[in-house]
C-alpha positions, -999 to 999 in steps of 0.1 A, spaced: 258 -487 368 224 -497 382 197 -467 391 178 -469 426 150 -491 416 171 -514 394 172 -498 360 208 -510 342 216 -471 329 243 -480 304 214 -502 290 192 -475 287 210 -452 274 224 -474 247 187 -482 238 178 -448 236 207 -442 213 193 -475 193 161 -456 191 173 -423 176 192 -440 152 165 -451 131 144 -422 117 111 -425 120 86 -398 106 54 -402 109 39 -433 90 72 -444 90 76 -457 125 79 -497 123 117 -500 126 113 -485 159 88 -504 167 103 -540 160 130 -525 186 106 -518 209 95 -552 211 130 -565 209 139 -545 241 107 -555 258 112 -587 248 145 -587 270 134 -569 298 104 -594 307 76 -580 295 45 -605 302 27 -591 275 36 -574 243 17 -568 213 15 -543 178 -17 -531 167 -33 -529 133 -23 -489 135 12 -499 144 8 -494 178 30 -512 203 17 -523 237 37 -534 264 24 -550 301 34 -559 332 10 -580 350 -2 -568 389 -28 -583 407 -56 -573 380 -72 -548 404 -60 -515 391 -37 -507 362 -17 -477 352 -8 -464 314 24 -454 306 25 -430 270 50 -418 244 50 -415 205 74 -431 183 68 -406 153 94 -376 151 92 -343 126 115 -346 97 153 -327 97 145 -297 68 184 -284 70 209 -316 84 238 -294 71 230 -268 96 234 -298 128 268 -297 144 262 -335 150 249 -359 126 208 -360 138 206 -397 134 242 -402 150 228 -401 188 260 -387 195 269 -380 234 290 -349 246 292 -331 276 264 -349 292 240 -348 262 226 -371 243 218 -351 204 195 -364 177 165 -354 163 138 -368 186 159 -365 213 132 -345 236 105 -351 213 101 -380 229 124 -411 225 145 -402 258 109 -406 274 94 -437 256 134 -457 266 126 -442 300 92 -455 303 101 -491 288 134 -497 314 117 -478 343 83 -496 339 106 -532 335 118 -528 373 81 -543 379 90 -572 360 75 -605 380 63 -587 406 22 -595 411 16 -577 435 5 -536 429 -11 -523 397 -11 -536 361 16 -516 338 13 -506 306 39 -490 286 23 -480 250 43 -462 218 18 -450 195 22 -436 156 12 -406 139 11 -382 175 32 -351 156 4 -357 130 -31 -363 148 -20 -356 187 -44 -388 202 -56 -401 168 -29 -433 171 -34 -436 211 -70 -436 206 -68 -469 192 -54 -484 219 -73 -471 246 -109 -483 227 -98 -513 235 -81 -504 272 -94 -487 304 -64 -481 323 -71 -465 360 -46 -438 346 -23 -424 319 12 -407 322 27 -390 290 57 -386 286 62 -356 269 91 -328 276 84 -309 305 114 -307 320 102 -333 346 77 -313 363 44 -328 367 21 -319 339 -20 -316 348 -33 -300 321 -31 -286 284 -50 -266 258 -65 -288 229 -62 -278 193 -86 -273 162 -82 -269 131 -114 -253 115 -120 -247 76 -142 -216 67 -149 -211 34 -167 -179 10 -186 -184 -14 -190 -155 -39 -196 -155 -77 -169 -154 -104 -165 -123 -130 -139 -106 -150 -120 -88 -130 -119 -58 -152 -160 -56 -144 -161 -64 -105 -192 -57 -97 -209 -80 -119 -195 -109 -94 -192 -112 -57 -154 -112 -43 -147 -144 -24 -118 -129 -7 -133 -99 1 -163 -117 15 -136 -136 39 -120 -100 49 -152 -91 64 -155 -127 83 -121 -122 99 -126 -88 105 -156 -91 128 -145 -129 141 -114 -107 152 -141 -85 171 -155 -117 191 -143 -121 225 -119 -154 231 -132 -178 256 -114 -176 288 -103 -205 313 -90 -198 345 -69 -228 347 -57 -227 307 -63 -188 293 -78 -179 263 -92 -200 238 -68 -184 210 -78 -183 172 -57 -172 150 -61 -177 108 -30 -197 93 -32 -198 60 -55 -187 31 -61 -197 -4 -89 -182 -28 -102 -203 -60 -95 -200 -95 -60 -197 -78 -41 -181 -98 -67 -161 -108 -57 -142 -137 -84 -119 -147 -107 -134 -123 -131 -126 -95 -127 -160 -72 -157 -174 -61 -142 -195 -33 -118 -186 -4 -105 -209 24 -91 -198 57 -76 -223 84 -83 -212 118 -63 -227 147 -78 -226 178 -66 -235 211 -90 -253 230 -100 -250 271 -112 -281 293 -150 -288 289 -151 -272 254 -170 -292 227 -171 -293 189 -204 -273 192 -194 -246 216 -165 -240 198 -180 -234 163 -212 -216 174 -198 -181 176 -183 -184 144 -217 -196 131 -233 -168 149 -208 -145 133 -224 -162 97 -257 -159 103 -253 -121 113 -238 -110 83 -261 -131 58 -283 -115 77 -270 -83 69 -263 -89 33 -280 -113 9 -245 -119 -11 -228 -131 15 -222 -167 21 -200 -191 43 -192 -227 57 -177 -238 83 -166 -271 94 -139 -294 111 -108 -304 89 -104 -342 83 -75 -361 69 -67 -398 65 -36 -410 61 -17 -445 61 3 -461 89 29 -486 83 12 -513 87 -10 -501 57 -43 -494 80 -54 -460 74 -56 -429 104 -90 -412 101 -93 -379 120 -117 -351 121 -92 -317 137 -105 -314 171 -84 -321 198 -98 -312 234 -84 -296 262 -81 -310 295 -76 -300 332 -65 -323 364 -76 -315 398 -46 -309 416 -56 -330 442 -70 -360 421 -50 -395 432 -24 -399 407 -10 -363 411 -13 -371 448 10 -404 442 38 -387 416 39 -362 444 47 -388 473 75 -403 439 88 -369 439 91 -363 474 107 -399 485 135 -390 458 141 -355 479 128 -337 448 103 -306 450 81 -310 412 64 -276 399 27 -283 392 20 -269 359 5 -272 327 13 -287 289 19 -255 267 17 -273 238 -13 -298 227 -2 -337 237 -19 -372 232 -38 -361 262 -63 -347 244 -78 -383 238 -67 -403 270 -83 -370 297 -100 -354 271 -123 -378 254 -116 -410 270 -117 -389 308 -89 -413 321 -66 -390 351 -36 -381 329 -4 -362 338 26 -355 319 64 -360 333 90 -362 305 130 -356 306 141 -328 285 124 -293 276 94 -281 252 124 -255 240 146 -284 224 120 -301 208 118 -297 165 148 -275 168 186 -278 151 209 -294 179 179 -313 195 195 -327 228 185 -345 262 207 -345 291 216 -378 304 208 -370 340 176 -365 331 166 -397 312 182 -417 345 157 -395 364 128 -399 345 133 -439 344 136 -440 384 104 -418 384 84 -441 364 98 -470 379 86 -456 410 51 -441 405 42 -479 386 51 -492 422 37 -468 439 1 -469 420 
């Protein structure tokens, strides 16, 4: 069975099974790498190279002139309850038009889609360069992994491949994570007003951060913040006043937000209340983490993942639209719900960037994660199509 623009389906399909057979958390991602390359390998890629992250970068060579990025993550969330599946989530098992597995939607249907659909350029010079990258560590640090690769590329365009139910994706809220932290003064807790109460300092904060209106986007919402956990020092603290509390705040982040803008109202919010009272004292600052790849290189990143917005009219949704259209299909223009390696490729690298990916947002981390096969044939002819098109 051979797809419109020459993509062998039984041979994608069997590769995408190949690809959620081998579990690949984050960090843990080089067996499905290696079988990247293998598949690449056989489909006549000019080009193909891993990265010190891991990374694995796949080309097609044009005429030079212009070159388009094709995106997807090889890193999946773990499987808490397997007993609770009614298939095996590593089995890749097939029924009723499905293909089941954890990672499924989230994304190997995409990355096979990308790597077969990209292929049908194979030897072809003329048109734009193709590039079809599968990064680590995305479910982790959403751009972190993909960032590597682009400091070192500068494609004319980037589409992800995340589950959107293949509708054409132009935007997304970004994410931080920000760390604010009390600072009171330990005492017994049987005499509490010989010490200042950390968490009690942090009440207040939340209380009147609470009180601060969101920033607003017309094309994304609200900037949403919302606290997500919370921890107080001595912990436990038996006896204890704690002199140290810690909040996580999540905040969704617009288009054109920066680190700055984003943490000056809760510095504001600070300043007002030391202001107001000379015990109180608070930090506030970006979450880091570093963490190893497979390869043994390490991931560094500081929480802040941007938001980002695409004109609607802007080139490349301009040429997925002509894709859509020649294959008598009628795409919704809409928006990433969720934050997406986008944040680095639109959001700090300012490359265009949409997102068309088979399966949906709602089958993604769940039990029974499933893409239908009609979809992950569509999505390869689409990306077939919009590298030849570019």
């Amino acid at each position: 069975m051979t797809g419109v623009v020459g993509v062998n389906n039984e041979k994608l399909i069997a590769f995408c099974q190949d690809l959620i057979r081998l579990k690949s958390l984050s960090g843990h991602e080089k067996a499905v790498a290696e079988r990247i390359v293998r598949e690449m390998r056989e489909l006549g890629y000019d080009e193909i190279r891993t990265d010190r992250y891991g990374n694995v970068i796949g080309k097609l060579c044009g005429d030079g002139r212009r070159s388009i990025l094709f995106e997807g993550h090889m890193d999946i969330v773990d499987v808490p309850d397997a007993a609770a599946w009614s298939v095996d989530p590593f089995g890749a098992v097939i029924k009723d038009g499905r293909l089941y597995g954890r990672g499924a939607a989230d994304m190997k249907a995409a990355l096979a889609a990308m790597i077969h659909g990209a292929a049908t350029r194979s030897g072809v010079r003329d048109g734009a360069d193709v590039y079809v990258v599968a990064v680590v560590y995305e479910e982790v640090f959403e751009g972190v992994g993909f960032g590597k690769v682009l400091d070192h590329l500068a494609p004319d365009a980037v589409v992800l491949g995340e589950p959107n139910n293949l509708e054409i994706a132009i935007g997304q809220k970004g994410r931080a994570e920000i760390i604010v932290e009390t600072i009171g003064v330990n005492a017994h807790s049987a005499h509490p007003e010989r010490g200042v109460n950390a968490i009690d300092q942090m009440v207040r904060l939340l209380h009147h951060l609470r009180e601060t209106p969101p920033a607003v986007s017309p094309r994304l919402g609200e900037g949403i913040m919302v606290a997500t956990d919370m921890i107080s020092s001595p912990y436990p603290g038996t006896s204890i006043i704690p002199n140290r509390c810690r909040v996580t705040l999540d905040r969704r982040l617009l288009e054109d937000e920066d680190r700055e803008s984003v943490l000056a109202p809760i510095r504001s919010t600070i300043d007002t209340l030391e202001s107001q009272d000379p015990s109180f004292k608070a930090e506030v600052s970006y979450a880091r983490e570093a963490l190893p790849t497979y390869t043994g290189e390490s991931l560094t990143s500081e929480r802040f993942y941007p938001g980002w917005y695409l004109d609607e009219e802007d080139f490349l949704v301009l040429a997925a639209k002509k894709v859509y259209s020649d294959m008598g299909l009628d795409p919704l223009v809409r928006t990433y719900q969720f934050c997406t390696d986008g944040s680095e490729s639109a959001g700090n690298k300012h490359i265009p960037t949409i997102g068309i990916g088979p399966g949906t947002v709602g089958q993604a981390h769940v039990v029974d994660e499933y893409v239908e096969i009609r979809h992950i044939v569509l999505a390869a002819e689409i990306y077939g199509r919009l590298a030849t098109e570019f």
